[in-house]
N, C-alpha and C positions, 0 to 999 in steps of 0.2 A: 264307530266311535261310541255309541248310546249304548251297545250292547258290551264294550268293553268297560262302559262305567257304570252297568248296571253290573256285572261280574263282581269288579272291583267290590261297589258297595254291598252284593249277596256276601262275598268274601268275610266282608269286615261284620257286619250281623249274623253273620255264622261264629266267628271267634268269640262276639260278645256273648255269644250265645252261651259256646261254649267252655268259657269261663263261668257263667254261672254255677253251671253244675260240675265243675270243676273234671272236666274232661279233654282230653286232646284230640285233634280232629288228624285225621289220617291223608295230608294232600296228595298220596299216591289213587285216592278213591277217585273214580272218575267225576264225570260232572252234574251226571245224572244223582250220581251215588250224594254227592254235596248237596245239592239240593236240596234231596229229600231229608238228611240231617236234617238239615235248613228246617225242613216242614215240620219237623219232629219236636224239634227244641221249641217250636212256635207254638205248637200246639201245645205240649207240656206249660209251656210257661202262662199260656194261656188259661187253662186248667188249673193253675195254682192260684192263680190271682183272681179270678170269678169268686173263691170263697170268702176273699174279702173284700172285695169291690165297693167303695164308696165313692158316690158320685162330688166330683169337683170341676168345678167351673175354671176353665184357662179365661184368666182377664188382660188378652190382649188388648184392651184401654193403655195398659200401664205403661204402653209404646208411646204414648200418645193420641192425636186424633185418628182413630179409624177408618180411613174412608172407603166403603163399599160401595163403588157405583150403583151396583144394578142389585142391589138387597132385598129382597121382599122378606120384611122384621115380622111378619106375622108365619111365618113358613120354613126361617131361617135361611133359603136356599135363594138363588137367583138364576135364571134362565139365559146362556151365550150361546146363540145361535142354537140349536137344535140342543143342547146341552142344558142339562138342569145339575147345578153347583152347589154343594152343600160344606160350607165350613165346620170341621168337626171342630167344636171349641169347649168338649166334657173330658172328661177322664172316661164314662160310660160310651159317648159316642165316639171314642177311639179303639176301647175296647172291643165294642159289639161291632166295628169295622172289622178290624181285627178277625175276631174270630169270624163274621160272617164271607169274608172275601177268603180268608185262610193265606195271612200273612204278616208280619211281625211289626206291621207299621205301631201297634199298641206298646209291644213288648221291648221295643228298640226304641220306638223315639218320642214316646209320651214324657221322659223326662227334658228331652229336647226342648218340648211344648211347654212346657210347664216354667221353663226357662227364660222363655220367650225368643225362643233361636230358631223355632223350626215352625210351621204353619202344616194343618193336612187339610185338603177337597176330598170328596166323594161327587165323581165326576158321572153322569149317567147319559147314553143318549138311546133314542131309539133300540139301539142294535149290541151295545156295548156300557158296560160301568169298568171302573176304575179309581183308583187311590192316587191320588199325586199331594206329593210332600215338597217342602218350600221352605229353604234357610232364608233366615229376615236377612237382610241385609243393608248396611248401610250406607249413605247415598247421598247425591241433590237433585233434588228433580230438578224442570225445565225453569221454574219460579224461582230457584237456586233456594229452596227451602231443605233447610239439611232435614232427608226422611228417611224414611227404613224400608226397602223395598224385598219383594219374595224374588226368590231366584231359585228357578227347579231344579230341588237333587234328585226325583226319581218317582216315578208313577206304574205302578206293577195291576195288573188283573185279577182276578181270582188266581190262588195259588200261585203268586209270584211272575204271572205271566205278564208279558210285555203287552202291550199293547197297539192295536193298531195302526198305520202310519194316522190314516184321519183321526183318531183320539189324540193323536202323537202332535195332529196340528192343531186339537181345538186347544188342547194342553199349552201349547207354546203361543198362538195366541193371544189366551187366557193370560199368561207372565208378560207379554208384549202391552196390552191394556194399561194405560199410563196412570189412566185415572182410578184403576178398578181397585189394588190394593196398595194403599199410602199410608204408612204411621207417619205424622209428623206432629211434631209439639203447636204447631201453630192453631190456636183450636178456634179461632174465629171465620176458619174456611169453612165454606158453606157447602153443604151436598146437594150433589145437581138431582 
């Protein structure tokens, strides 16, 4: 099921892709052959926008109150279980994701970000990093406080690679953590 909706969404980032440069993609090509489009278009588009790269700040504030359990604000990241979390929250550290991991999370959903629709990690442990992206979604939590909660659309390796099943479970219990990522307007809760 994961690898059918990782498909799906390579599919759909590949078409955006290739709408930009206003080309059609050939779906007799096999799957390897797609991919590597896929790598193609990522890197080109990547290449074009490093020339004018100006750094901007995504102010998920404007959700409301922010709440990151486990945040260490002098470091920007946070530590879950053997896991070090870094919230990409720049236009530059989506980018330089981006191009260092060699995959379109920049080039596809930095305007997501910027919308306030989509949240991206840089997930690292011991043995393994990774990218995981997160549509806001909205919600009530347990307080019955209407909030906007992440909900994972997909977390790829270097070069678009999956990930493994234990990234797969720090991943999902990282989105299960109740308290760890809450927008909600109610700003006089407190952080633990």
């Amino acid at each position: 099921d994961g690898d059918i909706h990782a498909r799906n969404s390579d599919n759909i980032d590949l078409i955006r892709q290739a709408n930009i440069f206003e080309e059609k993609i050939n779906w007799a090509w096999s799957k390897s052959r797609l991919a590597q489009e896929h790598q193609n278009y990522t890197e080109k588009l990547m290449k074009m926008e490093v020339e004018s790269l100006e750094d901007e700040y995504i102010d998920y504030s404007l959700l409301g109150y922010f709440h990151m359990h486990y945040l260490d604000t002098t470091a920007n990241c946070f530590k879950f279980g053997d896991a070090v979390v870094t919230p990409l929250v720049t236009k530059k550290q989506l980018f330089w994701e981006g191009s260092r991991m060699s995959h379109c999370i920049y080039t596809n959903y930095y305007e997501r970000c910027t919308r306030l629709e989509y949240m991206v990690f840089n997930i690292k442990t011991p043995t393994e990093e990774c990218t995981a992206g997160f549509y806001i979604r909205q919600g009530t939590d347990n307080m019955f406080i209407e909030s906007k909660f992440l909900h994972l659309d997909q977390a790829r390796t270097k070069r678009n690679g999956i990930p493994s099943s234990g990234m797969d479970d720090i991943i999902r219990k990282l989105q299960l953590q109740e308290k760890l990522f809450i927008f909600t307007n109610n700003q006089n809760q407190k952080q633990d």
